[in-house]
C-alpha positions in Angstrom: 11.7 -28.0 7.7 14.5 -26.7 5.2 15.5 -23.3 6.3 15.2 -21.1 2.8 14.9 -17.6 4.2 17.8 -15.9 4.5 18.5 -13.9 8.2 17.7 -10.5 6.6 14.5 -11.5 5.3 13.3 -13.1 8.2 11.0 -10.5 9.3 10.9 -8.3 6.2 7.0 -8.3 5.5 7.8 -6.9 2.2 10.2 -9.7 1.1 6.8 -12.5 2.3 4.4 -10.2 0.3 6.5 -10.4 -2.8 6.4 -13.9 -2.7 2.9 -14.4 -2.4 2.0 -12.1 -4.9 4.6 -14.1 -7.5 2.9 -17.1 -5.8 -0.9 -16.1 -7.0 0.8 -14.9 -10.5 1.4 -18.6 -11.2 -1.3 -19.6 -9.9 -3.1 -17.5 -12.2 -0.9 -18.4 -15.1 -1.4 -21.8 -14.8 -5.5 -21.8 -14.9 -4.8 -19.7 -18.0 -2.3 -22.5 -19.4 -5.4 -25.0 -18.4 -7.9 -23.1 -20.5 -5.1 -23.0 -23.6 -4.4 -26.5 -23.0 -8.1 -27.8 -23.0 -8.8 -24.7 -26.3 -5.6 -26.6 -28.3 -7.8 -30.2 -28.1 -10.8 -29.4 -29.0 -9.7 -27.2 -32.0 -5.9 -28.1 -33.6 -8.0 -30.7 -35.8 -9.7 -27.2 -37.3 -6.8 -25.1 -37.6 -3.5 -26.8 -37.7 -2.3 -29.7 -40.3 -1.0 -31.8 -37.4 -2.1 -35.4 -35.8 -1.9 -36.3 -32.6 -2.0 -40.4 -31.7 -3.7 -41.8 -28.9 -0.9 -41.8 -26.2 -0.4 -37.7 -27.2 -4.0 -36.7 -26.9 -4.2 -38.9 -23.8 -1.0 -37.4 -21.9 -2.0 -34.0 -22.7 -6.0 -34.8 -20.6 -4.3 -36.1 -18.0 -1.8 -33.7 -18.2 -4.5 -30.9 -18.6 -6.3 -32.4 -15.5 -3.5 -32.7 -13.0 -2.6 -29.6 -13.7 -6.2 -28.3 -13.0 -6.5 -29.7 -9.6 -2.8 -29.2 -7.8 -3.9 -25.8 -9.0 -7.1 -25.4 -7.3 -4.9 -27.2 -4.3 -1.8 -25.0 -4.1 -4.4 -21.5 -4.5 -7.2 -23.4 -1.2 -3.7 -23.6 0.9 -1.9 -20.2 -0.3 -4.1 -18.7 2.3 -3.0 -20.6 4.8 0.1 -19.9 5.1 2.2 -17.8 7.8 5.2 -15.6 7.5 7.4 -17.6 9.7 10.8 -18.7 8.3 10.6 -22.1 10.7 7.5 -23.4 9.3 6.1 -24.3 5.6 6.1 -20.7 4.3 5.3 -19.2 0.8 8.5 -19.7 0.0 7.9 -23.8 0.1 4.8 -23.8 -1.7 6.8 -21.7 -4.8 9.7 -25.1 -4.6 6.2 -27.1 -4.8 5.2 -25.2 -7.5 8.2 -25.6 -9.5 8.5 -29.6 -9.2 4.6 -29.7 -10.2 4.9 -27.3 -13.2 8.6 -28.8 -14.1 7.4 -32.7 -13.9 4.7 -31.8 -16.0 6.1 -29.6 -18.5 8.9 -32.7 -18.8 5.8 -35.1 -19.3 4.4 -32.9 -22.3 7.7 -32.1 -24.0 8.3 -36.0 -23.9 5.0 -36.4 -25.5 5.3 -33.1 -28.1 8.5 -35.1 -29.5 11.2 -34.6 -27.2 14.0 -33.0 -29.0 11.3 -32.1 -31.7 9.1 -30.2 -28.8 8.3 -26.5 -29.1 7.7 -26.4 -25.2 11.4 -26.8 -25.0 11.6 -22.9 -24.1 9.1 -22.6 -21.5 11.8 -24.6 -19.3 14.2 -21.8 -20.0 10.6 -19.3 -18.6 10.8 -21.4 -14.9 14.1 -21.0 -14.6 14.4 -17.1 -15.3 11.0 -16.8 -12.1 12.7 -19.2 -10.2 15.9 -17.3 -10.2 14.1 -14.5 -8.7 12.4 -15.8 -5.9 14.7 -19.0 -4.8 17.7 -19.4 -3.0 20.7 -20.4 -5.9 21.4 -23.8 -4.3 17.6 -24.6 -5.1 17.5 -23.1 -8.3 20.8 -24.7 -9.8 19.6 -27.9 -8.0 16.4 -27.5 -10.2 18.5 -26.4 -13.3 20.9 -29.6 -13.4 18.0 -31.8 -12.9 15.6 -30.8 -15.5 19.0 -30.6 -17.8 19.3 -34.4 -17.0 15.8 -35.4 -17.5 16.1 -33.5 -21.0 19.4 -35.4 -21.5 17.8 -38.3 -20.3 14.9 -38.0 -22.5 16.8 -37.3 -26.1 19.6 -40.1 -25.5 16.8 -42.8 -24.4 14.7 -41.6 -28.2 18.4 -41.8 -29.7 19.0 -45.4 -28.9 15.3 -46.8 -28.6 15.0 -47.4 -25.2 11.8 -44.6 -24.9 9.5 -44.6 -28.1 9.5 -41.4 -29.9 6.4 -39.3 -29.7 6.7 -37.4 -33.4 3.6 -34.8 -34.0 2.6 -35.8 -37.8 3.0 -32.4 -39.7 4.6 -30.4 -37.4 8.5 -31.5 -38.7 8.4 -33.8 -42.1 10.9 -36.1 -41.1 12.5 -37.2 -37.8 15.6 -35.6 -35.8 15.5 -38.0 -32.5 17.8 -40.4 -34.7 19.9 -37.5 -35.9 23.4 -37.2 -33.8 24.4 -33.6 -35.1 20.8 -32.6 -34.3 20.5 -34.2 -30.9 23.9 -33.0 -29.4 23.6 -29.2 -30.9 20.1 -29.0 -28.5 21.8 -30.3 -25.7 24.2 -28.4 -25.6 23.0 -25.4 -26.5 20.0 -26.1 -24.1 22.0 -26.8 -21.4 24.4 -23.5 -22.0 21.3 -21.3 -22.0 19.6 -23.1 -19.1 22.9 -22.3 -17.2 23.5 -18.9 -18.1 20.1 -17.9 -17.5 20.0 -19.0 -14.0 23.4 -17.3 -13.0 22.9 -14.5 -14.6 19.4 -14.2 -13.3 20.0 -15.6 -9.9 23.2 -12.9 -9.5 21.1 -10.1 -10.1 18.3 -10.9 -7.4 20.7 -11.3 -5.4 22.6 -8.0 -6.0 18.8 -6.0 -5.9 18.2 -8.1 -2.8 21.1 -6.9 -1.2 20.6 -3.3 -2.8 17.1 -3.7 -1.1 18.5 -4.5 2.2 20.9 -1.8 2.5 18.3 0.9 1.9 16.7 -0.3 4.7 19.4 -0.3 6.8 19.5 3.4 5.4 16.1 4.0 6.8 16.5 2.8 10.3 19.7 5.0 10.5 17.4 7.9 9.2 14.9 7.1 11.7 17.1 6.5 14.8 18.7 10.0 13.6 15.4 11.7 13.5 14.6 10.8 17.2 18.0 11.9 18.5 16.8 15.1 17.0 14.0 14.9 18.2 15.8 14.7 22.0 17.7 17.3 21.1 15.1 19.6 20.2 13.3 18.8 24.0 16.6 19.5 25.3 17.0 22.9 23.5 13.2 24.0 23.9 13.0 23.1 27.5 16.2 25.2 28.2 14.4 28.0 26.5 11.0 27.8 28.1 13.0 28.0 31.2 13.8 32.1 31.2 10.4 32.6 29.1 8.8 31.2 32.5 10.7 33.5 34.8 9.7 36.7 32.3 6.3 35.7 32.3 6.2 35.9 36.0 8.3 38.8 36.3 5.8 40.9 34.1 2.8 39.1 35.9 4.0 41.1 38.9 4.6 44.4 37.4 0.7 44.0 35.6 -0.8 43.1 39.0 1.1 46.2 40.4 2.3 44.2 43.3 5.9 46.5 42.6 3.4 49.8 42.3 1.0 51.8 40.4 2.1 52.2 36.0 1.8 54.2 33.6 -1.1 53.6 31.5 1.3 54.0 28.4 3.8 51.7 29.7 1.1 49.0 31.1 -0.3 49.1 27.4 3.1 48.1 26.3 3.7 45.6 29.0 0.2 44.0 28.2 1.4 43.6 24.7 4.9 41.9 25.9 2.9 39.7 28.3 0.8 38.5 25.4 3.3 37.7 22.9 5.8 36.1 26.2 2.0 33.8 26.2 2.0 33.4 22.6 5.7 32.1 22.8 5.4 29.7 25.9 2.0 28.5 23.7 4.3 27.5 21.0 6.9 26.2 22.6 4.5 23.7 24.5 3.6 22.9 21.4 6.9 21.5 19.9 7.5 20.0 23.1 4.2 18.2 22.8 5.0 17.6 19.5 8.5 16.0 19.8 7.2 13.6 22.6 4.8 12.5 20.0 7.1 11.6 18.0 8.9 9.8 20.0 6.5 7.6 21.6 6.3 4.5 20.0 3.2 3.1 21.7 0.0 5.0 23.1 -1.0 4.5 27.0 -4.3 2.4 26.8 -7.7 2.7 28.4 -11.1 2.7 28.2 -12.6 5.6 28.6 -16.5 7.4 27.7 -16.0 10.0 24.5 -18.7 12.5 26.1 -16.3 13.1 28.9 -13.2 14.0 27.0 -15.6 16.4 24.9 -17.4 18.5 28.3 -13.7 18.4 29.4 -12.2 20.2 26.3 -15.9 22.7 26.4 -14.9 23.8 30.2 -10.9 24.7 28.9 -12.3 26.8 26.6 -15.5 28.0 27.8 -14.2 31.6 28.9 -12.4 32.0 26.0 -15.6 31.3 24.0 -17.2 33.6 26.3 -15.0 36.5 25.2 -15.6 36.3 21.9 -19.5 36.0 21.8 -19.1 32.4 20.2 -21.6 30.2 21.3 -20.3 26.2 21.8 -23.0 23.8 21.5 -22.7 19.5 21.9 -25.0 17.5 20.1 -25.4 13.9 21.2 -26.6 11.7 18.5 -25.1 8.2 19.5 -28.2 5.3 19.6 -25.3 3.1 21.5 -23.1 4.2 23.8 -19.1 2.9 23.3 -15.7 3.6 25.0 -12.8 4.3 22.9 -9.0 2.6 23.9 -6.4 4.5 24.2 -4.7 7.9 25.9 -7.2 10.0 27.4 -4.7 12.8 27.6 -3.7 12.6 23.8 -6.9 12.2 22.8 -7.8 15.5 25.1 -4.8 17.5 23.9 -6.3 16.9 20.2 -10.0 17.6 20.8 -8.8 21.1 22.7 -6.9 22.1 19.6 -9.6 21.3 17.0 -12.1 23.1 19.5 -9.7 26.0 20.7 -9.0 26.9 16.6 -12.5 26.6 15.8 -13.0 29.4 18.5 -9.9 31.6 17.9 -10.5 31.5 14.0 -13.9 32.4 14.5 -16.0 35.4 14.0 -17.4 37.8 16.8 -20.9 36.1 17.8 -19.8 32.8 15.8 -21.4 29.3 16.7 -19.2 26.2 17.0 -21.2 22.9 17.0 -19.7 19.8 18.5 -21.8 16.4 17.1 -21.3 13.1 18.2 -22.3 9.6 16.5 -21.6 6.4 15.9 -21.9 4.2 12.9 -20.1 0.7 12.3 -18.7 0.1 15.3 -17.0 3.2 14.9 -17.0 7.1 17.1 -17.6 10.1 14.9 -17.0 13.6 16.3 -17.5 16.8 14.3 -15.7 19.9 15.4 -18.0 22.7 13.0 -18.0 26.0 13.1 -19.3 29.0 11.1 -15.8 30.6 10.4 -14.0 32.3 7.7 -12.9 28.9 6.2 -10.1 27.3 4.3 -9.6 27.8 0.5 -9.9 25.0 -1.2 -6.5 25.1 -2.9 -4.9 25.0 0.5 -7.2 21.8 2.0 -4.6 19.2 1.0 -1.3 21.2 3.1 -4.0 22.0 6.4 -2.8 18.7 8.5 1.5 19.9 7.3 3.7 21.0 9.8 3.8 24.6 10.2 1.3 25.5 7.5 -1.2 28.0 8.2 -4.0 29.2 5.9 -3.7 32.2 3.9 -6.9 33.8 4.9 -6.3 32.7 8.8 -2.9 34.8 8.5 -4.5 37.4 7.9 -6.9 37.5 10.6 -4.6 36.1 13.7 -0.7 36.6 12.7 0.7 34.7 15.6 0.8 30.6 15.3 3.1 28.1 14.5 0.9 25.9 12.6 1.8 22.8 14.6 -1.3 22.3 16.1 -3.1 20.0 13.0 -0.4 18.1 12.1 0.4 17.0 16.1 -3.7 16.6 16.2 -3.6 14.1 13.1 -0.9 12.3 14.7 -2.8 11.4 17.9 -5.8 10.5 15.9 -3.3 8.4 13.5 -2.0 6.5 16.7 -5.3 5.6 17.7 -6.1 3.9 14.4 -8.7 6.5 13.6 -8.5 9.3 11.4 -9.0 12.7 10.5 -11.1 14.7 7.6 -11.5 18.3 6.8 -14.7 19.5 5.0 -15.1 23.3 4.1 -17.6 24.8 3.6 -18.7 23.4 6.7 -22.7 22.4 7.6 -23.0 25.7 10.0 -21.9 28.0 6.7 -24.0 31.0 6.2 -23.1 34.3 3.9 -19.3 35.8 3.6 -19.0 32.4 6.7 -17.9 29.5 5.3 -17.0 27.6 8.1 -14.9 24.7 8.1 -15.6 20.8 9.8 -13.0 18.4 11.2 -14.3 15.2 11.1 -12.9 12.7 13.4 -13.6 9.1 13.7 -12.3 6.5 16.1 -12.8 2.6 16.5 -15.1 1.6 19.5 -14.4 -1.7 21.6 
């Protein structure tokens, strides 16, 4: 098989799916040119002061029909056909295209009175598409041999060796015979059939190469974003490391193991040891972050949804216990389905969207947990009966380090990290995430607010 794709195209997905969609474009155009075709001979007797002899209106049905069913051909295998540069490719079936459409647009121009033929132009229209999706060596190979069938065509009507086709009424006298006539369209065919396809072909090329460079650009950017990314672990890790040895330090004064406090200064050390957690809880959460990101696969494995969900309920059970909010799991599935991927992931996210939907809660709130499938697919709905999200703010709730305006209010620490890293694991597991507020659970001055999360079943 001829090799057409260049080496940086190879496995550029982009670069196929252009072709394929210029590919069904001509298919299109041509059963558009069928219905014009088979629209000009039923009605140019009505509306145009032209005859057409027998051999005309006979070439242009054939014509006409040919064209019809290579069409219907060429758009039954389009779908056939793979992105692999070492087999027939889109690529080939646009060369195919091109000698079809070129043989029979030679056929009707010889036919429509050769140098006298208004379809002349539409040779200079393949050549300008072709330009843009072909290699130059096929495209010039193309160009030099329609300009010698052309060539071929007037001289042979010049000197009588092809009979000329002249369309009564469409020139009153004959130019095939004409020598002035005959060279001036040869030439000046062939200069603009030339032109076109350098000029053309040059800059496809150039946006080609424009186009590869930019992604070159964005693997750089990307490869620069995970060394980042490393160094950020480093840094955070060398942090957490004295916020560890704090946070045990003042665990020992609290516990009194080093004597009795001052209830002043206990107050005071309470408040350090919370915000020491409230740091360590943020760093954790860049660090789980940053491995996120740089993880380009997910550990696989099939595991039961229920499980995952009673695990994430016994983390935060106590905590749900100190704030009067009452956690309750609904199980609505009429089949049960595992789900493939990283159980741990898949926990760290369901313990977020639970833990927030307790935090941002009320005193005496409810937080319902349903389950369901539909469609082959695993629904979970994290509701509570909370103070919300504005509506205005719904679209920035899964950005990094946005927080809601009215949750600022009520809890100032966070890093607002935790739906963003959430939408990523759900992301990596082909599933995704949706936020409804007000939620089902709302009830007056409570809003609520729903996360929605839906994953494929095996």
């Amino acid at each position: 098989m001829i090799k057409l794709i260049p080496d940086w195209a190879v496995h550029d997905e982009e670069f196929w799916l252009s072709i394929r969609r210029r590919n069904l474009w001509f298919i299109k155009l041509r059963y558009a040119t069928v219905v014009i075709l088979a629209l000009f001979m039923v009605s140019y007797k009505f509306f145009l002061s032209i005859e057409l002899s027998d051999d005309q209106i006979s070439s242009l049905q054939y014509c006409t029909a040919f064209i019809f069913l290579y069409n219907i051909t060429l758009h039954y295998i389009r779908k056939f056909l793979k992105h692999e540069s070492e087999s027939f490719n889109p690529l080939h079936l646009s060369i195919i295209q091109m000698i079809l459409d070129l043989s029979m647009l030679l056929i009707l121009i010889y036919y429509s009175g050769g140098v006298e033929s208004p379809l002349i132009f539409f040779l200079i229209f393949h050549m300008i598409v072709g330009s843009l999706i072909l290699p130059g060596i096929i495209v010039y190979s193309f160009a030099f041999a329609v300009l010698f069938i052309f060539w071929g065509i007037t001289v042979g009507e010049y000197y009588g060796i092809f009979e000329h086709q002249h369309i009564k009424g469409y020139i009153p006298f004959h130019l095939h015979q004409n020598f002035n006539y005959v060279l001036s369209v040869n030439i000046v065919f062939a200069m603009v059939i030339l032109i076109t396809v350098v000029l053309t072909n040059n800059i496809a090329r150039q946006l080609y190469q424009k186009e590869q460079q930019l992604y070159s650009y964005i693997d750089k950017l990307n490869q620069a974003e995970k060394e980042k990314t490393k160094y950020i672990l480093g840094v955070v890790h060398e942090i957490k490391t004295p916020l560890n040895a704090m946070h045990s330090y003042l665990d020992l004064v609290l516990q009194k193991f080093l004597g009795p406090l001052d209830e002043a200064v206990e107050e005071k050390l309470r408040r350090a040891k919370k915000r020491s957690d409230e740091a360590l809880e943020m760093i954790n959460t860049v660090l789980k972050v940053s491995q996120m990101k740089l993880m380009d696969q997910v550990n696989e494995e099939e595991f039961e949804m229920i499980e995952l969900i009673k695990s994430a309920i016994r983390r935060h059970s106590q905590f749900a216990e100190s704030k009067s909010v009452e956690i309750k799991l609904i199980d609505e599935r009429k089949e049960y389905c595992k789900i493939k991927g990283d159980q741990f992931l898949i926990l760290i996210a369901f313990s977020n969207l639970l833990g927030n939907a307790i935090k941002y809660n009320f005193e005496n709130g409810k937080v319902e947990i349903k389950l369901y499938n539909k469609d082959k697919t695993c629904f979970v709905e994290f509701c509570d009966n909370g103070p919300g999200i504005p509506k205005d703010e719904q679209e920035k709730i899964f950005q990094d380090f946005f927080r809601a305006s009215n949750i600022r209010k009520m809890v100032t620490e966070g890093a607002g990290l935790g739906l963003s890293f959430v939408k990523e694991i759900i992301e990596k597991h082909h599933g995704t995430i949706k936020l409804q507020s007000p939620s089902r659970l709302q009830e007056t001055g409570k809003p609520g607010t729903c996360f929605i999360v839906s994953l494929p079943c095996v």
